[in-house]
SEKOL-809479 format. One record per residue (C-alpha): y, z, x; residue in three letters. Coordinates in steps of 0.25 Angstrom, whole numbers, plus 5000, padded with zeros to 4 digits. Layout:
<recs>
[[Y Z X] "ALA"] ...
</recs>
This chain:
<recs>
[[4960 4959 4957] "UNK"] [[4954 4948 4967] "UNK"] [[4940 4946 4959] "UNK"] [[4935 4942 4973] "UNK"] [[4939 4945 4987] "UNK"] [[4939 4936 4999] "UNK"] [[4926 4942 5002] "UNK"] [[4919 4939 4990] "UNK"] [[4920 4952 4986] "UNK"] [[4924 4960 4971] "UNK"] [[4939 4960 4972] "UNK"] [[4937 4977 4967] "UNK"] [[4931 4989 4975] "UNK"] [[4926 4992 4962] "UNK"] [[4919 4976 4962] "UNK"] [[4915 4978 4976] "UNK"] [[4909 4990 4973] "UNK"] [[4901 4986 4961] "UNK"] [[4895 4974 4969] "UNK"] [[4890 4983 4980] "UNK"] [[4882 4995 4970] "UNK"] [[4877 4982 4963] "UNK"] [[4871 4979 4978] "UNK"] [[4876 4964 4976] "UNK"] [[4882 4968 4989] "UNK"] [[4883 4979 4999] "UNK"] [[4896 4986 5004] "UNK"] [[4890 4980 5019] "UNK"] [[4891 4966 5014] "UNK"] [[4906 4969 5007] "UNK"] [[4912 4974 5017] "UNK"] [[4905 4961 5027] "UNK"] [[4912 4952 5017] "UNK"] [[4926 4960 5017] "UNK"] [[4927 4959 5031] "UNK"] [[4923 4943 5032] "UNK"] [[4935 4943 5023] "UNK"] [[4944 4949 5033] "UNK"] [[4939 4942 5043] "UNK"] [[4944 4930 5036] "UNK"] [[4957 4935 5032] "UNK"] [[4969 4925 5031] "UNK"] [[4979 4935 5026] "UNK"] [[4983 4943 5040] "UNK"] [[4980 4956 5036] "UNK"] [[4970 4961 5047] "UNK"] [[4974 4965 5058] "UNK"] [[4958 4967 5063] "UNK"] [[4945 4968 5055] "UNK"] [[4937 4979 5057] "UNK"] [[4921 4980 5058] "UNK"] [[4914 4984 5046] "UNK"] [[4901 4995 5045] "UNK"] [[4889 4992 5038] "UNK"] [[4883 5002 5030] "UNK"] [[4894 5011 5030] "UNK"] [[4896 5021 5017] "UNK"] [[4890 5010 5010] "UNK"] [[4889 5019 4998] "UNK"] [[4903 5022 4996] "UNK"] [[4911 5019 4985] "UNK"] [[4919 5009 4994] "UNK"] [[4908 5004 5002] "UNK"] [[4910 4990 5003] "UNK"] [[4925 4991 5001] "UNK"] [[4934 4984 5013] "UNK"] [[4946 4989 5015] "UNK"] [[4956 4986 5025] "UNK"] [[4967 4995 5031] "UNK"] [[4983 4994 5036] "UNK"] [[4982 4995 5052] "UNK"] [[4987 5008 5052] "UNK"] [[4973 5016 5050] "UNK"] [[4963 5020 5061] "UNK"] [[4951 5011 5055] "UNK"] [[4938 5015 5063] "UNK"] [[4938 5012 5077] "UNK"] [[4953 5005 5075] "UNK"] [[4966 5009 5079] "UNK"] [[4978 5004 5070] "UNK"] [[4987 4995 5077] "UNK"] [[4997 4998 5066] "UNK"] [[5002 4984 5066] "UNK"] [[5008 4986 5080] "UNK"] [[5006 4983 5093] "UNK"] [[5001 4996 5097] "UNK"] [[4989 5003 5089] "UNK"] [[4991 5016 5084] "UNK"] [[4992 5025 5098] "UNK"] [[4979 5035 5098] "UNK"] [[4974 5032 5087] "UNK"] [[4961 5036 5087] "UNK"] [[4949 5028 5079] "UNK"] [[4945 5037 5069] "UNK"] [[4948 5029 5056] "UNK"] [[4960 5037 5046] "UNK"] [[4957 5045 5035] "UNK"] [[4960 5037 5025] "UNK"] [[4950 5025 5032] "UNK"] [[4938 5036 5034] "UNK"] [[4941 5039 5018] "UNK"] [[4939 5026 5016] "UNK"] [[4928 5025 5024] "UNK"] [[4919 5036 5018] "UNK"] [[4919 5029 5004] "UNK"] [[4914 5016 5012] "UNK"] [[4925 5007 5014] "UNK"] [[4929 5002 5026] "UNK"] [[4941 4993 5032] "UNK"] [[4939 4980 5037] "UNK"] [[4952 4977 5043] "UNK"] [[4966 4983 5049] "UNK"] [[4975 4978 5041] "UNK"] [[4990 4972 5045] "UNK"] [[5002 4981 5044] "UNK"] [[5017 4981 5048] "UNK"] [[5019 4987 5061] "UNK"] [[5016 5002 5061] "UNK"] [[5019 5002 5045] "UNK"] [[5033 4998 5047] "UNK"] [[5038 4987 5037] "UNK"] [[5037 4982 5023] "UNK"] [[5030 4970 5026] "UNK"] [[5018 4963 5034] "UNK"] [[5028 4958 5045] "UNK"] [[5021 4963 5059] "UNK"] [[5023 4952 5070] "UNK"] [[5009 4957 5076] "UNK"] [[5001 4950 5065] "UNK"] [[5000 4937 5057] "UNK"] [[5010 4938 5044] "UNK"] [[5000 4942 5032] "UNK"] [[5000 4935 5019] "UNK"] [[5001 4940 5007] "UNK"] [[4990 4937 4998] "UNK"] [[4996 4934 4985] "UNK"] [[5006 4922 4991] "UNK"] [[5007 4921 5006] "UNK"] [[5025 4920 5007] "UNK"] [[5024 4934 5002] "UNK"] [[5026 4945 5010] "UNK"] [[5015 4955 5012] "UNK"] [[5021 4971 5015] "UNK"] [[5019 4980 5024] "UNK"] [[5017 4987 5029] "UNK"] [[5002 4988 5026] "UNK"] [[5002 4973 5024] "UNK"] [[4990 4971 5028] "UNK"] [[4983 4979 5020] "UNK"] [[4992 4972 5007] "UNK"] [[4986 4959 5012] "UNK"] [[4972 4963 5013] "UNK"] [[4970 4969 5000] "UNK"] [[4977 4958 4992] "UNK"] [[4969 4946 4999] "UNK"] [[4956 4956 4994] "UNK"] [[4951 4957 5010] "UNK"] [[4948 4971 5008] "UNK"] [[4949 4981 4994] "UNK"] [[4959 4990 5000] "UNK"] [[4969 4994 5012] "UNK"] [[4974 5006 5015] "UNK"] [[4987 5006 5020] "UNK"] [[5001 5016 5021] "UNK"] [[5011 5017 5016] "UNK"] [[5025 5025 5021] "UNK"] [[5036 5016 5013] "UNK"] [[5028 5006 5005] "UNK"] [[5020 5001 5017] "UNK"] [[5007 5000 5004] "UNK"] [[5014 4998 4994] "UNK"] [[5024 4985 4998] "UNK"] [[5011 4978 5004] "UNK"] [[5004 4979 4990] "UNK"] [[5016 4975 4981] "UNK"] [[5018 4962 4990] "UNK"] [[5004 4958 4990] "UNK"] [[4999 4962 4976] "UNK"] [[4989 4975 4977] "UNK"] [[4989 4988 4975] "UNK"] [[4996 4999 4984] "UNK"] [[4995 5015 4984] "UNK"] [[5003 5023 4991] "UNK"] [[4997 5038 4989] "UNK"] [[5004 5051 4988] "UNK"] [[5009 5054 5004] "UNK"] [[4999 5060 5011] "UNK"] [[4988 5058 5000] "UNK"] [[4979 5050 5010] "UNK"] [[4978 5055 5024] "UNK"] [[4983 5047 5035] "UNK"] [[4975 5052 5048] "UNK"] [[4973 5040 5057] "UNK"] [[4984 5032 5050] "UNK"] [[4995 5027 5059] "UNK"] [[5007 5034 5054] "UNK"] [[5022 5027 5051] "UNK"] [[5029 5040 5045] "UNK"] [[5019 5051 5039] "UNK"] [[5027 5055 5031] "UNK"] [[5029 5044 5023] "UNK"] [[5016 5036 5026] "UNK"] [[5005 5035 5015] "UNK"] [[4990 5030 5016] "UNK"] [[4989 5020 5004] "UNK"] [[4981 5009 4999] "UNK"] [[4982 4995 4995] "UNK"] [[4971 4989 4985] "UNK"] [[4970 4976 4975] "UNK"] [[4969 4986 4963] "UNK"] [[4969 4999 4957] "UNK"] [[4955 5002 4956] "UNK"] [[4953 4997 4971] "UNK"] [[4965 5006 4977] "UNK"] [[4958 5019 4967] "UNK"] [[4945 5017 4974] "UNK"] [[4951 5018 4990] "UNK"] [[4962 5028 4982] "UNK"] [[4949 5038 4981] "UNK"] [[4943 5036 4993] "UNK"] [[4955 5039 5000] "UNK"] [[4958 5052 4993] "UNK"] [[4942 5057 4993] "UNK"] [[4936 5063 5005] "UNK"] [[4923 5059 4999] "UNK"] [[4924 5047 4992] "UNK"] [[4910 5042 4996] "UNK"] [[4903 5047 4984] "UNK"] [[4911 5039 4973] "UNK"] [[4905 5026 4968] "UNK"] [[4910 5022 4954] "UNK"] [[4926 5017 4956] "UNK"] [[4937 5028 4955] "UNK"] [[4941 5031 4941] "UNK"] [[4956 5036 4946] "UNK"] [[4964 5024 4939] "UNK"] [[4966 5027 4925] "UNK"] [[4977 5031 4917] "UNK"] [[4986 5042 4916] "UNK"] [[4980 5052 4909] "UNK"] [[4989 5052 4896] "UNK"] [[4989 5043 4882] "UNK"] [[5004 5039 4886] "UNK"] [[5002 5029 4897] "UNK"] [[5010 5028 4909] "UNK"] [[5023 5036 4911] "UNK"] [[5030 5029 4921] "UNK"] [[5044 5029 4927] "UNK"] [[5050 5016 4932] "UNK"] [[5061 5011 4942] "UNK"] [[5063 4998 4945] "UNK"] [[5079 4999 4953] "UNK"] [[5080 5006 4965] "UNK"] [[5085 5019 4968] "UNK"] [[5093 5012 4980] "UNK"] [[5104 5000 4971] "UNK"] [[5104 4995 4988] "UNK"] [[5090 4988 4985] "UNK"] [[5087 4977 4980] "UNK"] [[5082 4977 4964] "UNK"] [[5070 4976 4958] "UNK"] [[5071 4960 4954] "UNK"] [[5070 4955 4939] "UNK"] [[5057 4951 4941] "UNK"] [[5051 4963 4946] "UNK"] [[5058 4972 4938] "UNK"] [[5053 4965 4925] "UNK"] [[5037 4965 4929] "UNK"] [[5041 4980 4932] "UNK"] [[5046 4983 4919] "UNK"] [[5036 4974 4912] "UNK"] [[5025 4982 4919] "UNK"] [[5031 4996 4916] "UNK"] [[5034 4994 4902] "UNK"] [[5020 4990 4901] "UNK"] [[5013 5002 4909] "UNK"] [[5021 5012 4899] "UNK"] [[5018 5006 4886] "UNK"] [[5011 5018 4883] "UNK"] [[5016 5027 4892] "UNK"] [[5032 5029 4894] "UNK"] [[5042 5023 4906] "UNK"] [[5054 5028 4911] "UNK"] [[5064 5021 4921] "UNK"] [[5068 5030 4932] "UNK"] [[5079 5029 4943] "UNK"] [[5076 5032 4957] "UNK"] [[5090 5036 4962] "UNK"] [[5083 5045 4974] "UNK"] [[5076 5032 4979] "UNK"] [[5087 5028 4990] "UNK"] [[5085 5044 4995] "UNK"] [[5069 5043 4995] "UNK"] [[5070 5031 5001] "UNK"] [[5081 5034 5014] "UNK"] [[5071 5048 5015] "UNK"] [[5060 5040 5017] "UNK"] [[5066 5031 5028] "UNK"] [[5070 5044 5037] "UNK"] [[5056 5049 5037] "UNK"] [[5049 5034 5039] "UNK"] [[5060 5032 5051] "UNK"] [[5057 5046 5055] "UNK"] [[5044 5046 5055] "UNK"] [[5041 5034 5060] "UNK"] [[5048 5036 5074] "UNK"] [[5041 5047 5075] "UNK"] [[5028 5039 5074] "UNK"] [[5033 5029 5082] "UNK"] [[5040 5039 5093] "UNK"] [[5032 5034 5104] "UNK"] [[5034 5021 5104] "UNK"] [[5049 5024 5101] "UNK"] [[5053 5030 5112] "UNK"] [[5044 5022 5122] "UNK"] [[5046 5009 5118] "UNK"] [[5049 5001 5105] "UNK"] [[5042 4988 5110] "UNK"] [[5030 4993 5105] "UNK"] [[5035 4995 5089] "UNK"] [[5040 4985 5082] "UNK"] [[5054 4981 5075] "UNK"] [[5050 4986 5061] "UNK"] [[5044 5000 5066] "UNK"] [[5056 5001 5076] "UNK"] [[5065 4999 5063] "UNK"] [[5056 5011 5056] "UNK"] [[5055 5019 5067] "UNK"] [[5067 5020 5076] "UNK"] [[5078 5026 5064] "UNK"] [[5068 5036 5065] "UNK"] [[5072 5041 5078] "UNK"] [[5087 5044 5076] "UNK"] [[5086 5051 5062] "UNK"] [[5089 5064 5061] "UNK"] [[5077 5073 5059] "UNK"] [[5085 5079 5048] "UNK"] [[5084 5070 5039] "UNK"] [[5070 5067 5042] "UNK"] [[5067 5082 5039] "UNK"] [[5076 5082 5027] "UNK"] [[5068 5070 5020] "UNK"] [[5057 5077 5023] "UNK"] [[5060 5090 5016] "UNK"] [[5067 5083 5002] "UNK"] [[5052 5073 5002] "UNK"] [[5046 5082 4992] "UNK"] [[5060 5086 4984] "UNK"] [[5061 5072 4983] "UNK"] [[5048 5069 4977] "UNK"] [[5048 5081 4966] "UNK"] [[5060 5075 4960] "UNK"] [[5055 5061 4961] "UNK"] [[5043 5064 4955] "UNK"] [[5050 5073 4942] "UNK"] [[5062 5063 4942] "UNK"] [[5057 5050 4942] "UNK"] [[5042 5052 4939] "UNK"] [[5045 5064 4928] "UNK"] [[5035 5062 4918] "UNK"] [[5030 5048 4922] "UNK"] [[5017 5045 4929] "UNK"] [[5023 5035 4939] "UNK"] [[5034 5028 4943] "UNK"] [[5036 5013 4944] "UNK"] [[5044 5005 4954] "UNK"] [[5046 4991 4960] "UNK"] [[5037 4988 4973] "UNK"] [[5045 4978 4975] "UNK"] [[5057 4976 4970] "UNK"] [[5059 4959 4971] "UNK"] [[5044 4955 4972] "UNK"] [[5037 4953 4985] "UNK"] [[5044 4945 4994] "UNK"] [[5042 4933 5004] "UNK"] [[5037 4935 5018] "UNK"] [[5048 4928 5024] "UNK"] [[5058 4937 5016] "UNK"] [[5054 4952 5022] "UNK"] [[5049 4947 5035] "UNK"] [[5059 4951 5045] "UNK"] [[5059 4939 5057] "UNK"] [[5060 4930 5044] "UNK"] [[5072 4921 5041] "UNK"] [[5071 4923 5029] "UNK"] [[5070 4938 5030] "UNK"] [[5077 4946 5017] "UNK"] [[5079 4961 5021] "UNK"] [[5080 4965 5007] "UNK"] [[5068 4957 5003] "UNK"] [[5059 4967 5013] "UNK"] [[5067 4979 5009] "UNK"] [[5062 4976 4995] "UNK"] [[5049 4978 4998] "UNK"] [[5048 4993 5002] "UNK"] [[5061 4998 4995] "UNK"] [[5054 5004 4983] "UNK"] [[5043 5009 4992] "UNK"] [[5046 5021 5002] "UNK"] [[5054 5031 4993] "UNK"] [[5039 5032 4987] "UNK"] [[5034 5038 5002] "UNK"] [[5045 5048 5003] "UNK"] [[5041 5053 4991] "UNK"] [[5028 5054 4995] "UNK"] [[5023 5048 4982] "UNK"] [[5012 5040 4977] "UNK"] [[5013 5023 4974] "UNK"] [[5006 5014 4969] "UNK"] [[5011 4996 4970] "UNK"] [[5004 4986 4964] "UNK"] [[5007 4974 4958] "UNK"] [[5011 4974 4941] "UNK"] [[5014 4958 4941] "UNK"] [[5015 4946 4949] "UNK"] [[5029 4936 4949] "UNK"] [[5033 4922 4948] "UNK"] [[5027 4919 4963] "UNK"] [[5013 4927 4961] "UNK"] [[5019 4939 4969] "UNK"] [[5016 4953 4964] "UNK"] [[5027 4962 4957] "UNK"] [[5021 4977 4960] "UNK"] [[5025 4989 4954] "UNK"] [[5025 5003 4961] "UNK"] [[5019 5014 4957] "UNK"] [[5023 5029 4960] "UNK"] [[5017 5041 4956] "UNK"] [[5019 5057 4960] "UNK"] [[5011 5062 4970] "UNK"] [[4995 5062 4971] "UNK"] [[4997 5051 4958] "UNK"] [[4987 5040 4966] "UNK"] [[4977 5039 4955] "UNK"] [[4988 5040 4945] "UNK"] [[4995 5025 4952] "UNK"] [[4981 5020 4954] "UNK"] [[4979 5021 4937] "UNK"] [[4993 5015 4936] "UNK"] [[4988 5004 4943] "UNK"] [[4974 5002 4937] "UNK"] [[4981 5003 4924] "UNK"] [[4991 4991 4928] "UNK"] [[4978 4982 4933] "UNK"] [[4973 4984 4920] "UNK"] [[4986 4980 4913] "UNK"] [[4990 4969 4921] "UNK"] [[4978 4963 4929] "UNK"] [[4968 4965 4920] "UNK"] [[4961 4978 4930] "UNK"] [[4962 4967 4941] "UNK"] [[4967 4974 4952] "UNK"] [[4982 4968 4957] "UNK"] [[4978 4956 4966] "UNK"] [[4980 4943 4961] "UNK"] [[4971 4931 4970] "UNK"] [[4982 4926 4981] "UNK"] [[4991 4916 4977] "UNK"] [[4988 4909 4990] "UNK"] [[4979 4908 5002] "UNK"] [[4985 4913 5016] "UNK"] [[4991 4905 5024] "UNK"] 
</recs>
């Protein structure tokens, strides 16, 4: 965990919190530092700063907190742009659930955050802003699409980031920048005033430095009332049982087309799962179905997403850019067959992975990523140094997960040779948020001594 923050601040909600009951501080003064620490930002990550209210909710168990959100949420009196060049048509300026729960525990956002065009791509690339840089060594890559939100969280400018997620658009950002990532159960967190990509498929998740830190916003955003809680959320313990973790473990691809997981992350992998089930039990699992679950969940996001973006289909595509226009256009011609037909087999599909693969284990472990997080240069697209395969890495192991509908959970397990995080990914059955939390609170405690995951930056932006 970042013991300070670039505003002087606890690097924990927890720590943050305890300083303001202790009336060291008030939430007022916090949340003035927060935002002088955005103002300052060198990272690239906001795309505007927002006002901050004095005196609001400042007895809530967040008051104080700054967050900080993916550019696809209505914020109060803000319009998302959605990283394009047009805002989000009619939008009106009521802020989206999510942000109003948020709100009414006493936090409040200080910043739209950066994102790939209208949620399309798998990493920060988006001509429209400055490239970001990725806290933990600046030739990294940052992924997207809610990259800003990655970027934010990992430099410790705010405590959290809502962001979504509809094939691995939390999850890749966390695992190339080193903190924690939860993709919910679908349709767990509402999405009213969220601009959408493919409903279907589209989650509302969250990006935090550690386990304790996501558990906090985790109850907020599940609690219609969360305003009357002020000790720290007791969710992240252990499986109720003397036998330790259960889990089920697949580090090859269910497609032998992709690329495999490399020596070096496949050794901190099994290192980290043979040491999570010393008490419990592992089992290694195939995913054959993988390459299905995967081409089922491309129909609906091509299907989906023209229908989103239908309008500026067929008027003109000038106004959508070359990475949406890839998303959105196969869309158009596919036959609304198989858009029905991947619809219908969505919850066979997931009754047999849940007793096929999960069976009797309490989650299953995959890769991330498979190679480690890779060089900017290498999954930019208008680089010369541009490696397809490199990018496809990064979100191969990711949108079977969507389809499925289930729970995720990606947050670092080691670091290698060059200071990059190795992450692990989590997946557990339906509604099994607090259950992932535990896991992950149960590896801080393990393997960064109940830390949180972020390590200090390896170097100062550029």
């Amino acid at each position: 965990m970042i013991s300070e923050t670039p505003a002087g601040l606890p690097g924990s909600i927890c720590g943050l919190r305890a300083r303001v009951d202790s009336k060291e501080l008030s939430s007022d003064e916090a949340l003035a530092l927060q935002a002088d620490a955005f103002r300052n930002e060198s990272w690239h990550c906001a795309v505007q700063q927002l006002p901050v209210t004095e005196g609001l909710k400042s007895a809530g168990p967040l008051a104080g907190v700054g967050l900080a959100h993916k550019d696809l949420f209505r914020l109060p009196n803000r319009v998302p742009e959605c990283g394009a060049a047009r805002p989000w048509p009619a939008a009106p300026v009521r802020p989206a659930a999510a942000i109003m729960r948020l709100a009414r525990s006493g936090s409040q956002p200080l910043a739209a955050l950066a994102m790939a065009e209208h949620a399309c791509g798998a990493t920060a690339e988006n001509p429209r802003y400055p490239d970001l840089i990725n806290p933990l060594d600046a030739r990294a890559a940052v992924g997207g699409s809610s990259s800003g939100s990655a970027v934010a969280v990992a430099a410790g400018l705010c405590y959290g980031s809502l962001g979504t997620d509809t094939a691995g658009s939390v999850r890749i950002p966390a695992a190339t920048c080193g903190v924690f990532g939860l993709k919910p159960t679908q349709g767990s967190v509402p999405a009213d005033g969220v601009a959408p990509l493919a409903p279907s498929l589209d989650s509302i998740g969250l990006l935090a430095r550690s386990a304790d830190d996501a558990s906090w916003l985790w109850r907020a955003l599940q609690s219609a009332n969360f305003s009357h809680v002020l000790s720290p959320p007791h969710d992240t313990h252990m499986p109720a049982t003397q036998d330790g973790w259960r889990l089920a473990t697949c580090w090859t691809h269910g497609d032998p087309g992709m690329s495999a997981t490399d020596n070096v992350t496949q050794h901190a992998l099994d290192a980290f799962a043979d040491e999570c089930s010393a008490r419990g039990r592992r089992r290694d699992v195939a995913l054959h179905d993988m390459p299905q679950w995967i081409r089922l969940a491309q129909i609906m996001l091509h299907a989906e997403a023209a229908s989103t973006h239908a309008s500026a289909l067929r008027t003109s595509q000038s106004s959508l850019g070359a990475l949406v226009r890839t998303i959105a256009l196969p869309g158009v011609v596919l036959p609304a067959s198989w858009y029905l037909q991947a619809q219908e087999n969505r919850s066979l599909h997931r009754r047999r992975f849940i007793s096929e693969v999960l069976a009797d284990a309490h989650l299953l472990l995959v890769p991330a990523l498979p190679a480690g997080v890779p060089d900017k240069d290498e999954v930019t697209t208008t680089s010369p140094v541009f490696r397809p395969r490199r990018l496809i890495e990064l979100f191969c192991w990711m949108s079977f997960v969507n389809y499925l509908g289930l729970p995720a959970a990606v947050f670092p397990i080691a670091y290698d040779r060059s200071g990059r995080p190795i992450c692990v990914q989590a997946i557990a059955r339906p509604g099994g948020e607090a259950l992932l939390l535990a896991f992950a609170r149960h590896v801080e405690l393990r393997r960064f001594d109940g830390q949180g995951f972020t390590r200090l930056p390896a170097h100062q932006p550029l």
